[in-house]
C-alpha positions as CSV (number, residue, x, y, z in Angstrom):
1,X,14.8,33.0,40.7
2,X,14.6,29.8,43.1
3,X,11.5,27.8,44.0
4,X,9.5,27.9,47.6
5,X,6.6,25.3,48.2
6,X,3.5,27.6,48.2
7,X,0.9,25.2,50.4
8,X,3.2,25.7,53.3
9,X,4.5,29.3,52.3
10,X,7.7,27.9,53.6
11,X,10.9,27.7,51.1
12,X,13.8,28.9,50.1
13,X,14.9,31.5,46.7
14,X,17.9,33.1,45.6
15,X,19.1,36.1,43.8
16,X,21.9,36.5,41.2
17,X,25.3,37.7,42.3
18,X,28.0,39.4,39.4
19,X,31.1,40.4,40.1
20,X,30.8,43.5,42.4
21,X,28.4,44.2,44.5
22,X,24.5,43.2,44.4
23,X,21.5,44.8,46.6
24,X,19.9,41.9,47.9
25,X,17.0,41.4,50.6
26,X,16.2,38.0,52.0
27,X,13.2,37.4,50.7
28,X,11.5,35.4,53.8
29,X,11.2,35.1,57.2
30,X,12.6,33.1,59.9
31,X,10.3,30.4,61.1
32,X,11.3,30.8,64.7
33,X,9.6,33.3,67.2
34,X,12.0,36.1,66.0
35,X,11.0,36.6,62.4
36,X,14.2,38.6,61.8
37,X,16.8,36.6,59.2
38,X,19.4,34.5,60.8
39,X,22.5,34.7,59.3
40,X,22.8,30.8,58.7
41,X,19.5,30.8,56.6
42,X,21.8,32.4,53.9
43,X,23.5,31.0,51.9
44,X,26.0,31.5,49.0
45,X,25.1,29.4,45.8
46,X,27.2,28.1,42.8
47,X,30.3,26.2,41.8
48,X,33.1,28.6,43.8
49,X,31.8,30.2,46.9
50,X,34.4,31.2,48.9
51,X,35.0,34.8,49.7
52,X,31.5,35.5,49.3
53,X,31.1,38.6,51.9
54,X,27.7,40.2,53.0
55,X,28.0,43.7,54.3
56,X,25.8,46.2,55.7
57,X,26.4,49.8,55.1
58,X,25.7,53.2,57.0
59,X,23.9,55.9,56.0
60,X,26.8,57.8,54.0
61,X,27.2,54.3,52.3
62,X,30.4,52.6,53.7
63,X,31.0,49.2,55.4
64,X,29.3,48.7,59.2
65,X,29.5,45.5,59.8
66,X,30.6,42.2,57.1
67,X,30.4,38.8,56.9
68,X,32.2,36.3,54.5
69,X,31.7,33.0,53.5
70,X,34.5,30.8,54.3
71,X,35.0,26.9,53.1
72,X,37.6,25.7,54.3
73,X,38.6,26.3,57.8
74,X,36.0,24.5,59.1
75,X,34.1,21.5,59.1
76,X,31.4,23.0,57.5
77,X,31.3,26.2,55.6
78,X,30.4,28.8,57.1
79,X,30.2,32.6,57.8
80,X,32.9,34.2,59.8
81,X,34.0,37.7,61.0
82,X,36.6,40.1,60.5
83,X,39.0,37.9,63.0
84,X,37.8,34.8,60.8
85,X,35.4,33.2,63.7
86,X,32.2,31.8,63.1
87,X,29.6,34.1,63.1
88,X,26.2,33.3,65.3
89,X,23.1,35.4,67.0
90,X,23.7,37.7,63.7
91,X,20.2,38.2,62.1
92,X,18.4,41.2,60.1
93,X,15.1,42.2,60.1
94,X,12.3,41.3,57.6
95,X,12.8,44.2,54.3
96,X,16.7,44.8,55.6
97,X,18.9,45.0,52.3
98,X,22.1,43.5,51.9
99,X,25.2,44.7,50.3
100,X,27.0,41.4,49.0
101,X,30.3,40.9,47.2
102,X,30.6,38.4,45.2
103,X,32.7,37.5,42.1
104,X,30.7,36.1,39.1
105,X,27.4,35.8,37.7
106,X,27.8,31.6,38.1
107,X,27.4,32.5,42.0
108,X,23.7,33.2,43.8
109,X,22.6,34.0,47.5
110,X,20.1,31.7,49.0
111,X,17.3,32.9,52.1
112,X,15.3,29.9,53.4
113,X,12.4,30.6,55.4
114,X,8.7,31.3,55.6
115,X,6.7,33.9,53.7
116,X,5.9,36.9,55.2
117,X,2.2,37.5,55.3
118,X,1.9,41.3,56.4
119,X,3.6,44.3,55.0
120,X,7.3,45.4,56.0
121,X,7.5,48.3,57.2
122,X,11.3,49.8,57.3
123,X,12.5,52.4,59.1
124,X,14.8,55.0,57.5
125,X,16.8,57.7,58.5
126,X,18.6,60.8,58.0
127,X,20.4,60.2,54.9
128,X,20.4,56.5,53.0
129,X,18.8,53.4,54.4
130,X,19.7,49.6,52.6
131,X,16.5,48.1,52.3
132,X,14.7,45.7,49.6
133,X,11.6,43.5,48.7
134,X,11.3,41.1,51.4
135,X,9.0,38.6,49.3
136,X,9.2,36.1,46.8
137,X,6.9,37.8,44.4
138,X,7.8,41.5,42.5
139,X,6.5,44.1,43.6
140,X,5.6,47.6,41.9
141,X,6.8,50.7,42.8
142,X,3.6,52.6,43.1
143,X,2.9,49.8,45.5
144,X,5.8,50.9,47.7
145,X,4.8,53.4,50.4
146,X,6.8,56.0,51.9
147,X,4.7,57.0,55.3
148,X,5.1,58.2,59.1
149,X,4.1,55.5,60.9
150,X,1.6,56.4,63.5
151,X,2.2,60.0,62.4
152,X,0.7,61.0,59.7
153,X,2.6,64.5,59.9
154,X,5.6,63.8,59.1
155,X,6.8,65.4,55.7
156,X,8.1,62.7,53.3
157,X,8.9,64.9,50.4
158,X,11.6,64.1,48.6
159,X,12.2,60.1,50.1
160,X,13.9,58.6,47.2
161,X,14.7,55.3,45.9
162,X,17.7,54.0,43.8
163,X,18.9,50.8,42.5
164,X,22.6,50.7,42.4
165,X,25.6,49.6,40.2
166,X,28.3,47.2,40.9
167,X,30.6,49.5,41.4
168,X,28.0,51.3,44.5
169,X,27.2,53.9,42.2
170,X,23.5,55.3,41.7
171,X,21.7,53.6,38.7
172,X,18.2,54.7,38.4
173,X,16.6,56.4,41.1
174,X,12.7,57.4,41.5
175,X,11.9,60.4,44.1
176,X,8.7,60.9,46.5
177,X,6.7,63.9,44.8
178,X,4.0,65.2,47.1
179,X,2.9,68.5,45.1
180,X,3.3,68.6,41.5
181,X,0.4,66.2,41.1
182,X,-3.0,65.5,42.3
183,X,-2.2,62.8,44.5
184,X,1.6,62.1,46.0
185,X,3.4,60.1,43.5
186,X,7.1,58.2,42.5
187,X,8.6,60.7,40.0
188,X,11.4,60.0,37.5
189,X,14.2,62.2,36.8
190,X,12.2,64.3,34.5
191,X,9.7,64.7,37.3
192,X,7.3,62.7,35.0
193,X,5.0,60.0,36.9
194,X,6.2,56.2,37.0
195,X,4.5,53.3,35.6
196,X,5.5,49.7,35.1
197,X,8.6,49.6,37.1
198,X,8.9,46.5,39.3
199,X,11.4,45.3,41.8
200,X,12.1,41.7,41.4
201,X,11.9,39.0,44.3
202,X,14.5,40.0,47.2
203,X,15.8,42.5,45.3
204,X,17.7,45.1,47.4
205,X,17.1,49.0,47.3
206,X,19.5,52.1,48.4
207,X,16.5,54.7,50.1
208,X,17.6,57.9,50.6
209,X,15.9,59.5,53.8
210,X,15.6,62.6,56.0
211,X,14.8,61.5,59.4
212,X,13.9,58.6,61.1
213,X,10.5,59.6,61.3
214,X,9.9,57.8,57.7
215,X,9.4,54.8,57.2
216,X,8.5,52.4,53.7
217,X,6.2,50.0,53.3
218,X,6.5,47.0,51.3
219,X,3.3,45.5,51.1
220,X,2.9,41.3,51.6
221,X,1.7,39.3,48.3
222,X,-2.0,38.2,48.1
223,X,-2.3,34.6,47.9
224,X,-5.6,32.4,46.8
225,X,-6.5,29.9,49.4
């Protein structure tokens, strides 16, 4: 969903809210020497925007840090913190996922940037890790990686990947087989090998982890000059 001008592979996208919470992953990078997201290239979409909140989430899945959108306290509309200031140096790093509230399917989130070129690489952790496709394109699962890093020792059994429900709850989930088959593969709940499941542009992923030793890769589109 959105538009981004491909001869520059500079633009800007956005993803659908609902009312609850949506995954969502910016789906570009900054264009600045930091490539991480700032804050202020994101942007709440639609008729009604206030109250619009973006939250990152630990590893057992509750609140960290939030943001919400406010429109009328200032000149401008803005994001502001828990004590209702405006936020600044906030950014997240290229495949980060997002956990935003929102209140209707009428309202969107907005990223403005440039397209990332290389692959993401995120690094999880011991227990779940908010991540999501960082590009403007779909991507397929089998695409997505689990791996080591610069260690290619490190056991990655069992790395899993949901997509969640409004409500935070799990909604399908794919798991990180490494001996059932001939080759290490995404399984399904009935342990049977996945095919033709995509994840749409930006859209954000719940990873469950065991260590941050493991990391996963999101690869970077392939463009035609």
């Amino acid at each position: 969903m959105g538009l981004w001008r491909r001869s520059l592979f500079v633009g800007y996208a956005q993803n659908g809210l609902q009312n609850g919470a949506t995954m969502v992953a910016p789906q570009f990078l900054n264009v600045g020497a930091s490539e991480a997201m700032p804050i202020e290239a994101l942007t709440p979409t639609g008729s009604d925007t206030e109250g619009v909140e973006i939250q990152t989430l630990t590893a057992a899945g509750y609140t960290d840090k939030f943001y919400t959108w406010n429109t009328w306290m200032y000149s401008e509309p803005c994001w502001v913190d828990g004590d209702w200031n405006p936020v600044s140096d906030v950014s997240f790093e290229a495949g980060s996922g997002l956990w935003v509230q929102g209140s209707s399917a009428t309202q969107g989130f907005q990223s403005a940037g440039k397209v990332g070129k290389v692959d993401v690489n995120v690094q999880l952790r011991n227990g779940a890790t908010a991540a999501g496709n960082p590009f403007p394109v779909a991507i397929d699962l089998n695409d997505i990686l689990p791996n080591g890093g610069e260690d290619s020792t490190v056991d990655l059994e069992g790395v899993e990947i949901q997509t969640l429900t409004a409500a935070g709850y799990t909604d399908k989930f794919y798991t990180w087989n490494t001996w059932m088959y001939s080759e290490p593969c995404w399984v399904d709940a009935d342990w049977n090998t996945v095919s033709g499941v995509t994840f749409d542009p930006g859209q954000g992923l719940w990873i469950q982890g065991s260590s941050a030793a493991q990391y996963i890769r999101f690869p970077a589109p392939e463009f035609n000059n």
